[in-house]
C-alpha positions as CSV (number, residue, x, y, z in Angstrom):
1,X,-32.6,81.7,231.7
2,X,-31.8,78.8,233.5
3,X,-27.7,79.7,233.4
4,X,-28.9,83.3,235.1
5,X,-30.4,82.0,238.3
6,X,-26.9,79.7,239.2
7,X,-25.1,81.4,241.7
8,X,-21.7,80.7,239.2
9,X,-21.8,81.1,235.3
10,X,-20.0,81.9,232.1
11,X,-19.5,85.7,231.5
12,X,-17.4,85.8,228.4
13,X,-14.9,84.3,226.6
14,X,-11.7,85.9,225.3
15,X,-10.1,84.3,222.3
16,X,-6.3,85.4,220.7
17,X,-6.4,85.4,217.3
18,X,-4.3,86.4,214.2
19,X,-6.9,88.7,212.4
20,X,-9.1,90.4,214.0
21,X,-10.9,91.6,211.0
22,X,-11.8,88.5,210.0
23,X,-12.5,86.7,213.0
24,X,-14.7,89.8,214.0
25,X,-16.3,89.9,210.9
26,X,-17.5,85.9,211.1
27,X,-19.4,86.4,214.5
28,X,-20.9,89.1,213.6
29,X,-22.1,87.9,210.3
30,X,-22.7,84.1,211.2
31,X,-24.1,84.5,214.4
32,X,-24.8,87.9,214.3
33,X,-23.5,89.4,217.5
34,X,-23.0,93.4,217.6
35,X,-19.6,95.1,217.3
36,X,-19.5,96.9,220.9
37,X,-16.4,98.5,221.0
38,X,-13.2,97.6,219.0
39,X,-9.7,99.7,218.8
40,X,-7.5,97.8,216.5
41,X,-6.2,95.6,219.0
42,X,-9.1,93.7,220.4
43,X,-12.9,93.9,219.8
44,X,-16.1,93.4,222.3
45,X,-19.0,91.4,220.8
46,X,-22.5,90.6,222.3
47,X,-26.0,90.1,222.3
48,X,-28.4,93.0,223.9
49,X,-26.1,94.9,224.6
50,X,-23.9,92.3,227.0
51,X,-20.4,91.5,226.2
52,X,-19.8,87.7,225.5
53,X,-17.0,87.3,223.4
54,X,-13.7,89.3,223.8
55,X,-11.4,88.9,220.5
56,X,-7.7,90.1,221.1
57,X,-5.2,90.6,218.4
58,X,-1.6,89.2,218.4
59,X,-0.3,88.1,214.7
60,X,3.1,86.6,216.2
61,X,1.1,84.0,218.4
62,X,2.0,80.7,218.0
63,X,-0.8,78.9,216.4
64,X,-2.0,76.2,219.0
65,X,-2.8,72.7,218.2
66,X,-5.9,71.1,217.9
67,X,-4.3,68.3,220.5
68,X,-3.2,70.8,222.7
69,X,-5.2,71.7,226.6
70,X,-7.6,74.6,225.4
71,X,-11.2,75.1,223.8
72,X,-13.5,72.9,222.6
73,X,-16.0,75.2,222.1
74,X,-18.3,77.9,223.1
75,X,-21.4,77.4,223.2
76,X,-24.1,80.2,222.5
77,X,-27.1,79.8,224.6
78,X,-30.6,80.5,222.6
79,X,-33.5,82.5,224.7
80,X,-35.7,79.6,222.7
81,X,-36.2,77.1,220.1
82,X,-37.9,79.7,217.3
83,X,-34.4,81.5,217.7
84,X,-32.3,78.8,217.5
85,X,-34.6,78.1,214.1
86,X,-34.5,81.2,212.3
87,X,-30.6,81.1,212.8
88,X,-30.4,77.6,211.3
89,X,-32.6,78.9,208.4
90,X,-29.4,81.7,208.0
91,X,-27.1,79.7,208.2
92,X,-28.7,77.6,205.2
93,X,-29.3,80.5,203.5
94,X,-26.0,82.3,203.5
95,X,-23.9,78.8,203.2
96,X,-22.4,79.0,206.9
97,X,-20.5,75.9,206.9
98,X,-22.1,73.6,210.1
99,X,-19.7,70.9,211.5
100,X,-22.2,68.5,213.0
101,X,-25.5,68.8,215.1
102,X,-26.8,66.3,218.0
103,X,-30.0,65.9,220.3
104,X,-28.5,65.9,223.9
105,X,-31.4,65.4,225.6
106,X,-31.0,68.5,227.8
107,X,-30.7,70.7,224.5
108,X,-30.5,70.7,220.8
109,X,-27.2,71.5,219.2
110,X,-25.4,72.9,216.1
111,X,-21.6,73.1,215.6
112,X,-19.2,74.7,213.3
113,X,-16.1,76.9,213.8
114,X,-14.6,80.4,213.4
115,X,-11.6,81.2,210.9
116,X,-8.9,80.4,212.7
117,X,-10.5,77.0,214.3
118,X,-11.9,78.1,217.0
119,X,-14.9,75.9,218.1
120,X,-18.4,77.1,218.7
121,X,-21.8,75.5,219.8
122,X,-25.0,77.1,219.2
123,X,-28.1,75.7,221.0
124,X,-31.3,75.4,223.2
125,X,-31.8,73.9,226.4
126,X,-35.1,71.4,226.5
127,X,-37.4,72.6,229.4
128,X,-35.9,71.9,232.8
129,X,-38.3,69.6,233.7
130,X,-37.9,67.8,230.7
131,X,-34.0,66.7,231.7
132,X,-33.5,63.4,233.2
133,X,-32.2,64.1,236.8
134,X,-30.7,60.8,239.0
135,X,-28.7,60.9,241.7
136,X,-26.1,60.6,238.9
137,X,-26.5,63.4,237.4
138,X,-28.3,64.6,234.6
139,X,-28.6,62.2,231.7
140,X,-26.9,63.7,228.5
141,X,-26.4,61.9,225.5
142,X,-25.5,63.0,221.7
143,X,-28.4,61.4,219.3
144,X,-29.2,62.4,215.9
145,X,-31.1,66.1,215.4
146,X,-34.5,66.4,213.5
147,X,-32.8,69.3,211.6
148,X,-36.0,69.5,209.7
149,X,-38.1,69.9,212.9
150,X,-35.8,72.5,214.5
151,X,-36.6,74.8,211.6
152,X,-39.7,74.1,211.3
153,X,-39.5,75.8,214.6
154,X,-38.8,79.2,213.4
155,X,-41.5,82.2,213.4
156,X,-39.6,84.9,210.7
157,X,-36.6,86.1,209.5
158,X,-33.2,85.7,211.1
159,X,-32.6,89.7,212.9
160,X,-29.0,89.4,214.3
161,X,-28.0,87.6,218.0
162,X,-31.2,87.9,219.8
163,X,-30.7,89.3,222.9
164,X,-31.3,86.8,225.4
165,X,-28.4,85.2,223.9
166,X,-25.6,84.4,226.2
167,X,-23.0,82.3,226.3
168,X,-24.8,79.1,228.0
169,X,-21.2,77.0,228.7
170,X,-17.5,76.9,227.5
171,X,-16.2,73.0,226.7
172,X,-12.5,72.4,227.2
173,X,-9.6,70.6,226.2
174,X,-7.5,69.2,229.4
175,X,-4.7,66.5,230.1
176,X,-6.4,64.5,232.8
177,X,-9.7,64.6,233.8
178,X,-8.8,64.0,237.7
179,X,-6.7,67.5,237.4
180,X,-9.2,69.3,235.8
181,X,-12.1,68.2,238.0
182,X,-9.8,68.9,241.1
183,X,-9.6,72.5,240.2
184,X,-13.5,73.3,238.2
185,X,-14.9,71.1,241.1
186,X,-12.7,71.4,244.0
187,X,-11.2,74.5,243.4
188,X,-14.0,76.4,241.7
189,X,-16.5,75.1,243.5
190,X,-19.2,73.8,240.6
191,X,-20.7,70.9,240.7
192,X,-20.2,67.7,238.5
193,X,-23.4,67.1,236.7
194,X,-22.6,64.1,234.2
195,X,-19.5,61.5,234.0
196,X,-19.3,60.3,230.2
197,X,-16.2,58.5,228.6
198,X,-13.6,61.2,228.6
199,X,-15.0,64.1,230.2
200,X,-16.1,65.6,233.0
201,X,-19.8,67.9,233.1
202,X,-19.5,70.4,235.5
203,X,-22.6,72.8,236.7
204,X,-24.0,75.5,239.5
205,X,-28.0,76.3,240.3
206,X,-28.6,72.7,238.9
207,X,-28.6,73.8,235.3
208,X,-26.9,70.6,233.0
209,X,-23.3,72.0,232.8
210,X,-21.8,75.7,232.6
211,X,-18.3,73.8,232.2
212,X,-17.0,70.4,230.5
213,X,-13.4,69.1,230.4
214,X,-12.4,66.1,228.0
215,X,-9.7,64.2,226.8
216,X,-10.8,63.7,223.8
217,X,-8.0,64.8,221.4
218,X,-5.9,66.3,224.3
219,X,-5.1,63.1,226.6
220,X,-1.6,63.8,228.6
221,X,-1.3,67.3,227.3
222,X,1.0,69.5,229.3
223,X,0.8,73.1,230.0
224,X,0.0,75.7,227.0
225,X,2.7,77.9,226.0
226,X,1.9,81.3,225.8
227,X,1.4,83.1,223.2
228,X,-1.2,81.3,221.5
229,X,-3.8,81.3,219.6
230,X,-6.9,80.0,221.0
231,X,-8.6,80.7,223.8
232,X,-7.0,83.1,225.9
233,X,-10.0,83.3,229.2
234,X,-12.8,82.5,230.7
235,X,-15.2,84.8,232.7
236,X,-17.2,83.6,235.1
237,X,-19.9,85.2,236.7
238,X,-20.7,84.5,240.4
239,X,-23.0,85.4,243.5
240,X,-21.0,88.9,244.6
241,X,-20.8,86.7,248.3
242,X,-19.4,83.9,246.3
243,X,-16.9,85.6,244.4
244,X,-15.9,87.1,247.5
245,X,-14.6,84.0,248.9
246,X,-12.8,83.1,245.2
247,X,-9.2,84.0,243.8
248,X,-10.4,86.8,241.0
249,X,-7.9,85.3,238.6
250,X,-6.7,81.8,238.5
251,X,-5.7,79.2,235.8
252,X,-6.0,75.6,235.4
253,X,-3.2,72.7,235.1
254,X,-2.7,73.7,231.8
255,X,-2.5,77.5,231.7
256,X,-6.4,78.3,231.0
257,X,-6.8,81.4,232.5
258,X,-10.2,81.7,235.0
259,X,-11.2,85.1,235.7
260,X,-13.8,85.7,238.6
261,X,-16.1,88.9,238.4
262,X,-19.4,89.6,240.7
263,X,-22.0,89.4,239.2
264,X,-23.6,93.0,238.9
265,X,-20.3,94.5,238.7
């Protein structure tokens, strides 16, 4: 996995949401990640048998705004293409409702979202050598899917969350791009891999982006008041001499709260 060799990337991602039941019950049944553990206030989904979404429970939390600092999405990473297939071929089948879907050069995307609005990306990266490196960046672009050629792609029947599947990046909603590169770049230390109008690409290892930040429906937003619905943290998985030398818990301009874990821990 490309993501795997980088000496920073995504963990998990916890989200705060009304009803856990339901919430729970979409990922496991529309992208078909395992219950781990759950004990009425917060539930541990994965892939294999690794934890990459973290759902906690609080029915009094304010609802957040879609114009609000926050997620995007998360994006669930494919181990390949004839995965990313035989899910599209379930989702089809079982009426899953898709947002959207985009060729972006580096990968092939499909988007939709939980319950409770919660944006998710499920895709597969291009082979590396494939991506149009410059000095910069990489070139990303969002170009119409051959939906009909992606599940062509499959090789049998959808089987759950394979489990190579991780969670490849996490795309957030910020107030100003120069803040929020300040602290992902500056702060945290990854790289930015693409400039496009109104966000940021950030990446580690060389891999297309682990991180993005835009503006798109958040421009000027001040800090998110807590609690909220939404997404509530992001884990991020580092080198254990790298996450030495990092804060273990920090948050960005706006309240996102970044939690640093070695990785092998």
């Amino acid at each position: 996995m490309h993501t795997a060799s980088a000496p920073l990337e995504i963990g998990r991602v916890a989200l705060t949401v009304h009803d856990l039941g339901r919430v729970g019950a979409f990922y496991e049944t529309a992208l078909g990640l395992e219950r781990i553990s759950a004990d009425g206030a917060s539930a541990l989904y994965g892939a294999g048998g690794r934890v990459l979404l973290e759902l906690r429970a609080d029915p009094a939390a304010r609802r957040s705004s879609p114009r609000e600092a926050g997620l995007f999405h998360t994006a669930f990473l494919m181990p390949d293409r004839a995965a990313l297939g035989r899910w599209l071929h379930h989702v089809a089948a079982t009426r899953v409702p898709l947002q959207g879907s985009a060729d972006h050069l580096v990968s092939e995307a499909l988007y939709l979202a939980d319950p409770e609005g919660n944006g998710i990306e499920v895709y597969v990266d291009r082979p590396r050598d494939r991506w149009q490196v410059s000095t910069d960046g990489v070139k990303m672009a969002t170009e119409a899917l051959d939906i009909q050629e992606l599940a062509a792609a499959a090789d049998g029947p959808w089987q759950g969350a394979p489990a190579g599947m991780v969670v490849g990046h996490v795309h957030l909603q910020v107030g100003s791009l120069p803040a929020a590169e300040s602290f992902y770049h500056g702060q945290l230390g990854f790289a930015v891999t693409s400039r496009y109008p109104g966000a940021l690409f950030y990446g580690a290892g060389g891999y297309h982006h682990h991180l993005a930040t835009n503006i798109w429906n958040s421009r000027a937003a001040g800090p998110r008041d807590y609690p909220a619905t939404g997404l509530a943290e992001v884990e991020i998985r580092a080198d254990p001499d790298l996450a030495g030398r990092l804060a273990p818990v920090q948050a960005d301009p706006w309240g996102t709260r970044i939690r640093v874990a070695a990785k092998g821990a």
